[in-house]
Each structure stands twice: as C-alpha cells, then as structure tokens.
VOVEXLUM-556037 format. One line per field, with one value per residue: x, y, z of N, C-alpha, C in turn. Coordinates in steps of 0.02 Angstrom, whole numbers, plus 50000, padded with zeros to 5 digits. Example, Ala and Ser with C-alpha at 12.3 -4.5 7.8 and 13.67 -1.06 7.14 Angstrom:
2
n_xx = [50660  50642]
n_yy = [49716  49888]
n_zz = [50390  50354]
ca_xx = [50615  50684]
ca_yy = [49775  49947]
ca_zz = [50390  50357]
c_xx = [50660  50645]
c_yy = [49835  50002]
c_zz = [50390  50394]
//
This chain:
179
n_xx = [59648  59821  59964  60073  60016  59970  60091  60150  60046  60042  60159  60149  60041  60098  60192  60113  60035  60137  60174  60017  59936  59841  59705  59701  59791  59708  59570  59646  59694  59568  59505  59601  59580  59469  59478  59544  59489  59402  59439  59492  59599  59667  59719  59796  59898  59970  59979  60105  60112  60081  60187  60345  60355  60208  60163  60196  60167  60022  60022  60075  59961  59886  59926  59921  59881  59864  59908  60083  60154  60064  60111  60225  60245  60164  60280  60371  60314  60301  60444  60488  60409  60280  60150  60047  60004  59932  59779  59753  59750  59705  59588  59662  59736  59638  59597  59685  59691  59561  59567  59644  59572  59473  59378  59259  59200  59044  58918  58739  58623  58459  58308  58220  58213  58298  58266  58330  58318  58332  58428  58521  58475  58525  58672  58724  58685  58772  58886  58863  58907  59021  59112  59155  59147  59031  59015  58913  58831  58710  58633  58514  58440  58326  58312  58305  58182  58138  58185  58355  58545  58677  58842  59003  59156  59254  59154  58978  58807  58664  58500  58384  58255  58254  58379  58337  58231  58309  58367  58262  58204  58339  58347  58213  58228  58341  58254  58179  58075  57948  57829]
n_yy = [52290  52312  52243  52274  52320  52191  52123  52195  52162  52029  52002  52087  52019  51874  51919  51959  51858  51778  51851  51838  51928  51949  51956  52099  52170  52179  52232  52369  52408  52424  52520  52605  52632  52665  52800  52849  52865  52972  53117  53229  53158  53066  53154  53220  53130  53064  53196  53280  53393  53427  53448  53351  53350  53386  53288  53212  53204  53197  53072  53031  53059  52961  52852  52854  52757  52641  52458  52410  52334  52374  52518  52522  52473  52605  52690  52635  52636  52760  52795  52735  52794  52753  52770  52777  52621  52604  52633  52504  52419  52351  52277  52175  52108  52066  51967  51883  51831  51803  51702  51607  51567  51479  51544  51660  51789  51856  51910  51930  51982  52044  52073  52129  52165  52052  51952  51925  51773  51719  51766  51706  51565  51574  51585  51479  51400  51447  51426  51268  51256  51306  51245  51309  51438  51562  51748  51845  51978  52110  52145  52260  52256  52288  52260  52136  52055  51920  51787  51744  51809  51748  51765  51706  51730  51687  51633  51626  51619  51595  51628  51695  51780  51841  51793  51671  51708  51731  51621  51542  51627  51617  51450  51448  51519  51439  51311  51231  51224  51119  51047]
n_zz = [47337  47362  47304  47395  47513  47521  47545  47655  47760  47771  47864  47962  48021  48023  48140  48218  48264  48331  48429  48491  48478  48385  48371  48430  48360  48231  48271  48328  48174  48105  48194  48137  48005  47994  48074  47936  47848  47774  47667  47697  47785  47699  47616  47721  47768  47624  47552  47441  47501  47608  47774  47837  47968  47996  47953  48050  48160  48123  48129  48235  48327  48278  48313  48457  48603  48521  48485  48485  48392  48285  48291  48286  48136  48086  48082  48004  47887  47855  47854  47758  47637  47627  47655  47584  47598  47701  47671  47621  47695  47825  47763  47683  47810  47890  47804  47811  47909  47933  47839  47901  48026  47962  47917  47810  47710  47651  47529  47548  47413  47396  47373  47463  47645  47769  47896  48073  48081  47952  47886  47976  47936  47783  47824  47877  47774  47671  47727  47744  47613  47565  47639  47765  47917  47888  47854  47809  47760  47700  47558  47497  47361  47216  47102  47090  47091  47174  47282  47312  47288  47312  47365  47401  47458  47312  47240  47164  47183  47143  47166  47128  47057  46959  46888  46871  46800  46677  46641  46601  46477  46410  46368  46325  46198  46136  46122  46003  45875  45842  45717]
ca_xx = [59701  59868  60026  60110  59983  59970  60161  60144  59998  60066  60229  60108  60015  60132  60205  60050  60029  60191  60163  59968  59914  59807  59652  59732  59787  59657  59546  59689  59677  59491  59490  59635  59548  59395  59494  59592  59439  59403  59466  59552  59631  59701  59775  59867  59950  59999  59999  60169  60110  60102  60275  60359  60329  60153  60115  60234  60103  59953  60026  60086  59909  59841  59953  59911  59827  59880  59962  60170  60140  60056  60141  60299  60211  60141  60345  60409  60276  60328  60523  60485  60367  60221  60097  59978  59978  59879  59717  59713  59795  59656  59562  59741  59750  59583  59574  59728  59640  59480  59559  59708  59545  59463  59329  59267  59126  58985  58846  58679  58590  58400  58250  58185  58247  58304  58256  58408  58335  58347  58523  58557  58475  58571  58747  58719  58686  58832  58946  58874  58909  59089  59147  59186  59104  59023  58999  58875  58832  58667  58621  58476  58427  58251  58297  58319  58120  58123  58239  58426  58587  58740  58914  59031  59216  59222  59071  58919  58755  58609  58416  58367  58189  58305  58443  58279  58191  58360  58369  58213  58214  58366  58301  58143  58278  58384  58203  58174  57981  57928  57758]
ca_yy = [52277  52329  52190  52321  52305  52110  52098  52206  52131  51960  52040  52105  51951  51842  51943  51971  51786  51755  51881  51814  51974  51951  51995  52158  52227  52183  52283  52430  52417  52429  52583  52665  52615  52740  52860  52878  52852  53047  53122  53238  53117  53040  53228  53222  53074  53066  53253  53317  53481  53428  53443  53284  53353  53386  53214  53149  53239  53173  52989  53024  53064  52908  52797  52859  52695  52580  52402  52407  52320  52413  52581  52519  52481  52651  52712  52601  52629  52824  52818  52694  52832  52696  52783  52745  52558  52602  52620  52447  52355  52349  52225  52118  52060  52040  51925  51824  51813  51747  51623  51557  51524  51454  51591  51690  51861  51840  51931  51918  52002  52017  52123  52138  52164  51980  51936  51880  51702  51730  51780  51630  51507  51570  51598  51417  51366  51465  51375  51210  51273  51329  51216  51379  51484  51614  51787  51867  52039  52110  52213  52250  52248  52314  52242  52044  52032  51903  51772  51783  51797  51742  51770  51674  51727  51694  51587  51641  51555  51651  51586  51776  51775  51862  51742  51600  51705  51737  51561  51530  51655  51565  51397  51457  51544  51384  51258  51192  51215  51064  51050]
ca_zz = [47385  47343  47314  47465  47568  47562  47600  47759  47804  47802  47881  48035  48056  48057  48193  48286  48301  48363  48505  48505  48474  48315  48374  48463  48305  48204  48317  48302  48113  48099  48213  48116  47932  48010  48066  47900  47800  47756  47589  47718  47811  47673  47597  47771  47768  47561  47500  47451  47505  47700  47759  47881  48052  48011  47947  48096  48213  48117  48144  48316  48350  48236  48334  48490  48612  48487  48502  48487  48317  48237  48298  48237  48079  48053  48078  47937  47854  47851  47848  47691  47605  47594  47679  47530  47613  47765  47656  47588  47752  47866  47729  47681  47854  47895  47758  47820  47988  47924  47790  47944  48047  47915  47892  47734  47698  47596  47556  47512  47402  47424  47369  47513  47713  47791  47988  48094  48076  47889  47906  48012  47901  47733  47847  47892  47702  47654  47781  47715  47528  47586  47719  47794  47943  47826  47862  47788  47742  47664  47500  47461  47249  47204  47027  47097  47087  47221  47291  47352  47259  47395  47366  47469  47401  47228  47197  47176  47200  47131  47173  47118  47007  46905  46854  46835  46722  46611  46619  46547  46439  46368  46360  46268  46140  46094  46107  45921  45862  45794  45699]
c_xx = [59767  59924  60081  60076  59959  60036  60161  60107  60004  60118  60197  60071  60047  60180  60165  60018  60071  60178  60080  59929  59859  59745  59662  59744  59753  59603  59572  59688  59607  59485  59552  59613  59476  59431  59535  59564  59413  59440  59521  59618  59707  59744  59832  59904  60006  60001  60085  60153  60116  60172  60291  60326  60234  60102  60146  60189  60051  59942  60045  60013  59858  59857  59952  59874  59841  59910  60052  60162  60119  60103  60200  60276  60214  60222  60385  60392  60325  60406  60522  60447  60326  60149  60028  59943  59904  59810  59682  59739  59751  59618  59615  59747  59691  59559  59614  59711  59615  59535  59597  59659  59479  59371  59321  59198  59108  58935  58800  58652  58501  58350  58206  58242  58226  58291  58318  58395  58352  58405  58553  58568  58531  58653  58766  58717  58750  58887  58937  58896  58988  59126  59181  59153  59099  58987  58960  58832  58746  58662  58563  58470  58367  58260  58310  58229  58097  58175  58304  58467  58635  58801  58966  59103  59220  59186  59006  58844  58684  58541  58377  58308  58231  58344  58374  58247  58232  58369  58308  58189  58271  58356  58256  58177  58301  58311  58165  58105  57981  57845  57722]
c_yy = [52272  52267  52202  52286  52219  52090  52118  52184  52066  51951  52026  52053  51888  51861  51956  51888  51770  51794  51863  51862  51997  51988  52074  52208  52232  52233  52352  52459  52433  52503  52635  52676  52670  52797  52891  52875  52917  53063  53160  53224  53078  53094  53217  53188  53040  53114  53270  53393  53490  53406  53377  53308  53371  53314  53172  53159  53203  53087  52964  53000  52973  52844  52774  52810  52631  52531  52422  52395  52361  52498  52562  52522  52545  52690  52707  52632  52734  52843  52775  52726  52793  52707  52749  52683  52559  52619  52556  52382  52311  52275  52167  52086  52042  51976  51872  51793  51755  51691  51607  51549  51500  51487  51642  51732  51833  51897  51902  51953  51978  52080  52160  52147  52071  51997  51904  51814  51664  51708  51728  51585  51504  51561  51519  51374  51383  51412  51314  51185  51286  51262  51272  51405  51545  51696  51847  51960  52054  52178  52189  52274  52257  52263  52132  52001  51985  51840  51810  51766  51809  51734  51751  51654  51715  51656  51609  51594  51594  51607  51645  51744  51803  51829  51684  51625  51710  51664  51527  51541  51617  51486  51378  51473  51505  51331  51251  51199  51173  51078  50988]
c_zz = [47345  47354  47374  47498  47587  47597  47656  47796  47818  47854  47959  48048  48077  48129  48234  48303  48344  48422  48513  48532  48423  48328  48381  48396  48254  48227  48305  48232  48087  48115  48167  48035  47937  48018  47984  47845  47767  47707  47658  47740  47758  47639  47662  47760  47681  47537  47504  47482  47592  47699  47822  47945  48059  48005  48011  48151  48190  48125  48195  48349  48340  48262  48404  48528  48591  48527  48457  48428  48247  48242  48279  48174  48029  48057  48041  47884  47792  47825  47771  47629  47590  47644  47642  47561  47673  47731  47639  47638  47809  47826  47688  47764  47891  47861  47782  47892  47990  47878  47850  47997  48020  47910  47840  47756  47652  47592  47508  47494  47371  47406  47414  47595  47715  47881  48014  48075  48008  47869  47920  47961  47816  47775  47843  47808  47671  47673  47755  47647  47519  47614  47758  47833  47908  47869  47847  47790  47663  47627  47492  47383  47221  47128  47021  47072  47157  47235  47326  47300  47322  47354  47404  47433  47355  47206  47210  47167  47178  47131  47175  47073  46955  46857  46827  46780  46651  46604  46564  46486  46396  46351  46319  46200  46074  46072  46012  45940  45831  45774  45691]
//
C-alpha cells in the first residue's frame, strides 16, 4: 500500500463519513479493485501509449453506477496523473474502515480444511487475543504438519506442530548433558 494511496484514502473516508456514505463506497471500491484487476486493465489506465480520451472512456465506463465520491475521485485522480493510486486504494480504506470500527483481518493457517464452527471458534479466540472483532481468512499449508498458525495484524500466534517441534528441537540444542 502506497503513501498516495493512504492519503486519498483517508481523504475519501473521511468524506464518505461525513455524507454517511462509508459503506456505499467501500462497496464501489471493491467492485472497481475487480474490475481493474487484469494486467490489461491496468495497461489502460497507466500506459503512456493509451492516449487521454481513450483512458477518459475507460474511466467513464469504470465510473459508470458509482457513488458521487468516488466518481469525483476517479476525476482527480486523472487530471492529477495518479492513476497508479486506484490499485492500492481499495485496501487503504478498507483498512481505515475496519480499524475506525474497531475491526482487523486475520488469517489462519491450517493443514488441513476448517468447518464454519472451526472458523467461529478461532475468530472468537482471535477477537479475545485482539480485543478486536477478527476477521479471518483461511490458508491452507501442507508443510504445518498439524495445528494452526493465526495472524491477527501484526502478531502472530503459531500452535503449528511445526513451530513446537522447532521449539524443541531448540531446547534439546542449548540442554547441557550431564553425566
């Protein structure tokens, strides 16, 4: 995430609160972060080789539906040559979302598939590990052995067979033989 794309994104949220629109363009941002997700997509909108009226067409189109907010946005965005921002904007104000209602992503990684009640019960451990409603997100890791390793913004929490046996493994390392 780009130092651009956090200023506009604080820019646009604090303005989409004030009109109490947050969700609205969050939503808008999500769907324009897919559409602009394509290598092509992104040639349109940053090659020097497309000329203005073709990228002003491909952002007419991109803006098309939208909330007011953001379609001004994507206008600045343009007359300011900072197209670049709109790849890393979508996850800058998402983030100021979740932390201003005092929510955070996580995931879990896991050797195996988890059951929703799984899911639940770590989201719920998270949240009590946080003080945060935790959102959770799953990887699986063939190389964890067994256990979970959870991530919950920058702390990690690892109860992986993995991390216990490097523990042990170190442990046994430093342990003095006596005779």
């Amino acid at each position: 995430m780009t130092l651009q794309a956090k200023r506009y994104a604080q820019a646009l949220y604090g303005t989409a609160v004030a009109a109490k629109a947050a969700d609205d363009v969050l939503a808008d941002l999500q769907a324009l972060q897919q559409a602009i997700s394509s290598p092509a997509a992104k040639d349109q909108l940053t090659s020097p080789d497309v000329t203005t009226a073709e990228r002003t067409k491909a952002l007419d189109d991109l803006a098309r539906g939208r909330h007011a907010l953001v379609v001004n946005l994507l206008g600045v965005l343009q007359r300011r040559h900072r197209l670049e921002v709109l790849f890393a904007l979508y996850p800058a104000y998402r983030s100021l979302l979740m932390a201003d209602r005092g929510e955070v992503d996580g995931v879990v990684q896991t050797p195996f598939p988890l059951g929703d009640a799984e899911l639940k019960s770590l989201e719920g451990l998270a949240g009590r590990l946080s003080g945060k409603k935790v959102s959770l997100s799953v990887q699986l890791r063939s190389d964890l052995l067994g256990g979970v390793s959870l991530r919950v913004g920058n702390e990690l929490y690892d109860g992986s067979m993995k991390s216990t046996l490097v523990q042990l493994q170190q442990k046994l390392l430093q342990a003095s033989i006596t005779r």
